[in-house]
C-alpha positions in Angstrom: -6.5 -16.3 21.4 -4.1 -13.6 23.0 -5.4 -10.6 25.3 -4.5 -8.0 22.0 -6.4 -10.0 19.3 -9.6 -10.4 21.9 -9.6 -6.8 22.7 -9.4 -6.0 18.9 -12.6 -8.4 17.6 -14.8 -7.5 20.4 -14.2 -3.8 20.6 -14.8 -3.2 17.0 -17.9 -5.6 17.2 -18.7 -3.2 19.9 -18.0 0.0 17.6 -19.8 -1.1 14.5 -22.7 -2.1 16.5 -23.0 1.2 18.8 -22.6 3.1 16.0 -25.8 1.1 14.0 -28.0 1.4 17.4 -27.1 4.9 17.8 -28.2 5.5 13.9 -31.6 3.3 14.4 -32.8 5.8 17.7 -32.3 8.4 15.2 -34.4 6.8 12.9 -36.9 6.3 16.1 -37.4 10.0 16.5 -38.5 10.2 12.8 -41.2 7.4 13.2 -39.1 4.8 11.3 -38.6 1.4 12.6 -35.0 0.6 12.2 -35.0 -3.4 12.4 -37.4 -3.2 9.3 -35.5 -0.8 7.5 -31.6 -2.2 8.4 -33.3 -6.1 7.6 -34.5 -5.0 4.2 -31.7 -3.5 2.6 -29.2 -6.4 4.2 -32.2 -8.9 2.6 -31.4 -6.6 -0.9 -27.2 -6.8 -0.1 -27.5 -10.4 0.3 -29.6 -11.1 -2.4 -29.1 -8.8 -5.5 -26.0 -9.6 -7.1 -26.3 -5.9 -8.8 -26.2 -4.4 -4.8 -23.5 -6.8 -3.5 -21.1 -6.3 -6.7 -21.5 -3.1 -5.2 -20.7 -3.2 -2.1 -17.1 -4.9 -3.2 -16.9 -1.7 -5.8 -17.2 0.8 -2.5 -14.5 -1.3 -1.0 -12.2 -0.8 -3.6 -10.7 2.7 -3.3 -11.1 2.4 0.7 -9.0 -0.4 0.6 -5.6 1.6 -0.9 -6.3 4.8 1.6 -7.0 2.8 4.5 -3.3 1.2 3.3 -1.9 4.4 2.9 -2.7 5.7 6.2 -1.5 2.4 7.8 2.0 2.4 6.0 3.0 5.6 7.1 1.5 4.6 10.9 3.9 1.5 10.8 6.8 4.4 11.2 4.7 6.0 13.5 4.1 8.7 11.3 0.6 10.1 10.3 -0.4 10.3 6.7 -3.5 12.3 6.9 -3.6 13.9 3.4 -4.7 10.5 1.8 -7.4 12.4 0.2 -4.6 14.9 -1.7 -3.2 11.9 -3.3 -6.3 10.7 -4.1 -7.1 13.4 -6.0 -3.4 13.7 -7.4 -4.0 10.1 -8.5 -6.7 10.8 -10.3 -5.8 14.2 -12.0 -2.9 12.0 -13.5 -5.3 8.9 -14.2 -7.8 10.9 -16.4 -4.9 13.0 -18.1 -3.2 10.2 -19.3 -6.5 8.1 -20.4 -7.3 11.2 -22.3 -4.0 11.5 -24.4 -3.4 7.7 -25.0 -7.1 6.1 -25.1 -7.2 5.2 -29.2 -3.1 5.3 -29.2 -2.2 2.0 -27.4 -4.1 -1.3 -26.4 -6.2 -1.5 -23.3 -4.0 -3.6 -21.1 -0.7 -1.5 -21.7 -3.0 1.9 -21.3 -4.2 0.5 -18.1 -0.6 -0.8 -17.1 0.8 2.9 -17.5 -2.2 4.9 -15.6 -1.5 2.8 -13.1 2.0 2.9 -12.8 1.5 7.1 -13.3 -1.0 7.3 -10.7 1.6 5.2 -8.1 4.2 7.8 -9.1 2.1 10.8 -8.9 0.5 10.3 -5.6 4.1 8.8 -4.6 5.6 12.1 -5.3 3.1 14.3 -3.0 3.7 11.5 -0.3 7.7 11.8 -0.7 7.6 15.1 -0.4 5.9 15.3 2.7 8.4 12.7 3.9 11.4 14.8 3.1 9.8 18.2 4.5 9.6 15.5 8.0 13.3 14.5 7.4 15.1 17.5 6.6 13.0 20.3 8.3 11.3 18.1 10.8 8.2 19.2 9.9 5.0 17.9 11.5 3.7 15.4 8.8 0.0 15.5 10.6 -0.1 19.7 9.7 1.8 19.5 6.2 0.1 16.2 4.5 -3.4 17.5 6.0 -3.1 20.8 4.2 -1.9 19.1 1.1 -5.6 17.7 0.9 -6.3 21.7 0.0 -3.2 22.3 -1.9 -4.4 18.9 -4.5 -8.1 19.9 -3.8 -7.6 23.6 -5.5 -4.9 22.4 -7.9 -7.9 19.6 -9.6 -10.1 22.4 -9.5 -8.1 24.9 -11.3 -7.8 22.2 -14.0 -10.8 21.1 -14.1 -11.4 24.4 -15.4 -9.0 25.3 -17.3 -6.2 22.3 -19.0 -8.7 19.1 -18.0 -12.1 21.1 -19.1 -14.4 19.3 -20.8 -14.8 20.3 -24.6 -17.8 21.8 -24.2 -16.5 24.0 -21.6 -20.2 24.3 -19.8 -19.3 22.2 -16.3 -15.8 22.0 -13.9 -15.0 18.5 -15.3 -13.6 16.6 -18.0 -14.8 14.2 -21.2 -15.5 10.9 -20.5 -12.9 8.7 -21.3 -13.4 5.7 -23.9 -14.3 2.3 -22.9 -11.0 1.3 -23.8 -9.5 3.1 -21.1 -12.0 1.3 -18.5 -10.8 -1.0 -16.4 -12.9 -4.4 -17.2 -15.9 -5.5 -15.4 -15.0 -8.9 -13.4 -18.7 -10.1 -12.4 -20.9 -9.4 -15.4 -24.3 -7.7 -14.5 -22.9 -5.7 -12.1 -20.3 -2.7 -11.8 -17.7 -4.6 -10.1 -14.1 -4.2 -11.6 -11.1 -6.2 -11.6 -10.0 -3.0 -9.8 -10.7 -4.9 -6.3 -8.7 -7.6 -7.0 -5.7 -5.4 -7.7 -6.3 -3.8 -4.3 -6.7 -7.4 -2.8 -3.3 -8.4 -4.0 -1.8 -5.2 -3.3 -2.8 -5.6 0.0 -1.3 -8.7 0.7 2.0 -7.6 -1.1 1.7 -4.7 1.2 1.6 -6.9 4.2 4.6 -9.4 2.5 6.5 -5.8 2.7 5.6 -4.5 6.2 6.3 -8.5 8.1 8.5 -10.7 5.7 11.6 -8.0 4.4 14.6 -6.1 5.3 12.5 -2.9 4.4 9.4 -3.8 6.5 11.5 -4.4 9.0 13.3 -1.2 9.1 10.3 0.4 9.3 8.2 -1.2 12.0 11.5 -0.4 13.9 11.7 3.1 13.2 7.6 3.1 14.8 9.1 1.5 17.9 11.6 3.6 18.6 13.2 6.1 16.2 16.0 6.8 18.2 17.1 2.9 18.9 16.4 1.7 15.3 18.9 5.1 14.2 21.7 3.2 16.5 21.6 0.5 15.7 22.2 1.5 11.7 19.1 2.6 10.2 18.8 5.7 8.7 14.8 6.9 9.9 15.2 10.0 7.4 15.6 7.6 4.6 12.6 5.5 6.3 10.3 8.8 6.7 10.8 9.3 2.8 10.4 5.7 1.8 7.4 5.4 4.1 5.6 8.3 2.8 6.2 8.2 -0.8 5.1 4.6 -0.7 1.8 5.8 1.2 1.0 8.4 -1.0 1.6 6.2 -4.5 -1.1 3.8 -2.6 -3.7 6.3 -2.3 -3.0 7.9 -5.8 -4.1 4.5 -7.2 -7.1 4.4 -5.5 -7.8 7.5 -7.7 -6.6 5.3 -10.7 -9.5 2.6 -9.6 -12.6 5.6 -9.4 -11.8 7.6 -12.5 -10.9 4.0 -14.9 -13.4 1.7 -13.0 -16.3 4.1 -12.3 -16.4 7.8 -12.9 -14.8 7.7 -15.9 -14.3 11.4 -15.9 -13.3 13.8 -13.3 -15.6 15.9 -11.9 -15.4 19.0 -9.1 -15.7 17.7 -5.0 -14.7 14.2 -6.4 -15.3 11.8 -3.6 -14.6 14.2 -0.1 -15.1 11.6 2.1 -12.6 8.9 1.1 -9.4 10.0 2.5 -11.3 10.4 6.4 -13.1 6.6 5.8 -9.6 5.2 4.7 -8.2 6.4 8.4 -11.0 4.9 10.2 -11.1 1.8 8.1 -7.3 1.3 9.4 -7.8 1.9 12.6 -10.8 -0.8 12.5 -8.0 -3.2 11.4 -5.6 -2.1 14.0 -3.3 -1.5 10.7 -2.7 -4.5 9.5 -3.2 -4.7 5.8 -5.5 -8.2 5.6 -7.6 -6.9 8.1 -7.7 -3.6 5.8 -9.7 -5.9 3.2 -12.5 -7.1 5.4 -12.7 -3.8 7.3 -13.1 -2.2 3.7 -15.8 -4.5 2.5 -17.5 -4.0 6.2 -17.2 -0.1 4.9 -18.5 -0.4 1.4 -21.7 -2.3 3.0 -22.4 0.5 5.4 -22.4 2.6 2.2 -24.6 0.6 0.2 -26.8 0.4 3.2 -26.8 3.7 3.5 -27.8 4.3 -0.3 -30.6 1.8 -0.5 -32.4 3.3 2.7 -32.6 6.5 1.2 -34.1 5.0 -1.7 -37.0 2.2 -0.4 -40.1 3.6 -1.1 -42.6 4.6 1.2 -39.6 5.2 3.7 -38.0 9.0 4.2 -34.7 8.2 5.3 -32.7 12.1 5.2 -29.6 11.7 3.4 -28.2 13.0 6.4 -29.3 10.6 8.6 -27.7 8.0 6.3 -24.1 10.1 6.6 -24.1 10.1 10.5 -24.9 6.1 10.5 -21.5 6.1 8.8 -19.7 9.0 10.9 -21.0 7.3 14.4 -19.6 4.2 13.4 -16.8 6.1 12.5 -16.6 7.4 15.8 -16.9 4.3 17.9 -13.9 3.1 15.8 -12.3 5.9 17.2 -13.3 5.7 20.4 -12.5 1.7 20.5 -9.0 2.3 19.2 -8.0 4.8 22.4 -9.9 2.1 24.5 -7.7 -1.0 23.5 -4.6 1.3 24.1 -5.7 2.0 27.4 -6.3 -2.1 28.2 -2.9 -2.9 26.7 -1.2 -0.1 28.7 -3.3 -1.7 31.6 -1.9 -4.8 31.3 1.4 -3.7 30.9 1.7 -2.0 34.0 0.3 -4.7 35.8 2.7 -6.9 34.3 5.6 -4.7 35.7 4.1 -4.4 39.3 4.2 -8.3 39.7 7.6 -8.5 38.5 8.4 -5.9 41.2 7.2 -8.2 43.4 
């Protein structure tokens, strides 16, 4: 096992599990014991098929914003408006269900909200690539306020073109169950949504290490400068990079509003953009790793859910969101940690060749 992939296991083991301690002395303070309440809902995860159907459900949408954010970070650029295109996916996922549910059959309805949703988050990603190729522009600053720009644009829809009939609440009608995406474990909610992220994943990963394109990208992260020397255009790259980032997260809004919601609704899922970027650094980018870091992710969730529902045990839903954000943290924390052990071990390597 090499120093890099050593440093990776054991300082996310390390984050995950700081992150759970820190949440159970939380749970001290209230008078709960955390080892009774952490072993029961794993016993209900690992026993319920209902629970762990759900768990792979959570993991779903995480997995296409934790790719997005990892494309883009391949060029060493930073795609933090994951959740924009999230919601720019979804906009386009329930306003297409809407017009063509009862018009075509389910498989070609679901084939075109997909391809729409890749397209319409694609397009908020390419833009912010070109504002970064031909003004410069710091892609961090312009795809984080995009977030606000997609956030107020859904809302304004929501109530006004999207509104539901009724016109009572900021969301849409439901969409018909021939515009849901079918369950793949029966008894539970689980989609065949999470094996299109699955596969998408690995073709992501095919992209990024096994062509021309993935090439010219992972060389434009190493060195912008040397990769435009030596023939490749980084402009073009920024552009490609992004708008393939953004059509990634868009379909992770395809995946909530056709394999769960069903509808869109006002403050659709805040937190998935922000748990996407963490998931990726978890995985140190890399788009397999994305999977299992997801599915690490959408157990911490349904954790989190089912010990603020055991009876006879007041868990504060807040309590359950900073279990999440602390492991969050660590995950953080552990990525700046490797960098600084790699760094380390560079400089260390160039001293004895000195000598």
């Amino acid at each position: 096992m090499n120093a890099k992939l050593r440093d990776l296991i054991i300082t996310n083991f390390l984050a995950v599990f700081l992150g759970l301690l820190a949440s159970g002395i939380l749970l001290l303070f209230i008078d709960i014991n955390p080892i009774t309440v952490f072993g029961a809902a794993l016993k209900i995860i690992l026993t319920d098929k209902y629970t762990l159907g759900d768990v792979f459900l959570k993991a779903t949408p995480l997995i296409f914003t934790a790719l997005a954010f990892a494309f883009t970070f391949k060029a060493n650029l930073f795609n933090i408006g994951a959740q924009g295109q999230f919601y720019m996916g979804a906009i386009v996922a329930v306003a297409v269900s809407l017009q063509l549910q009862g018009v075509v059959s389910q498989p070609v309805l679901l084939i075109i909200v997909c391809l729409a949703t890749f397209a319409g988050g694609g397009l908020i990603g390419g833009f912010i690539g070109f504002l970064k190729a031909r003004f410069n522009a710091n892609e961090f600053l312009v795809s984080m306020m995009s977030t606000y720009v997609m956030a107020a644009l859904m809302n304004y829809l929501l109530r006004t073109f999207l509104k539901e009939a009724k016109g009572e609440y900021p969301q849409t009608d439901s969409i018909t169950r021939t515009a849901w995406i079918p369950t793949l474990l029966k008894g539970t909610r689980l989609h065949v949504g999470f094996i299109l992220a699955v596969l998408v994943a690995i073709e992501i990963w095919i992209l990024l290490y096994k062509t021309p394109l993935g090439y010219r990208i992972r060389a434009v992260g190493s060195n912008a400068s040397a990769a435009e020397m030596s023939g490749i255009q980084s402009k073009k790259i920024y552009i490609i990079a992004f708008f393939i980032s953004g059509a990634l997260a868009g379909m992770a809004g395809f995946t909530e509003v056709n394999g769960v919601q069903h509808m869109l609704i006002q403050d659709f899922n805040t937190g998935i953009g922000a748990s996407g970027i963490g998931i990726a650094i978890l995985a140190n980018a890399n788009p397999i790793g994305i999977i299992f870091a997801s599915i690490l992710f959408g157990g911490l969730s349904v954790m989190g859910n089912l010990m603020g529902r055991m009876p006879g045990v007041n868990v504060p839903s807040s309590l359950i969101d900073l279990m999440q954000g602390f492991v969050m943290l660590f995950v953080i924390i552990s990525y700046f940690f490797r960098t600084y052990l790699e760094n380390r071990r560079e400089k260390l390597k160039l001293q004895k060749g000195v000598k």
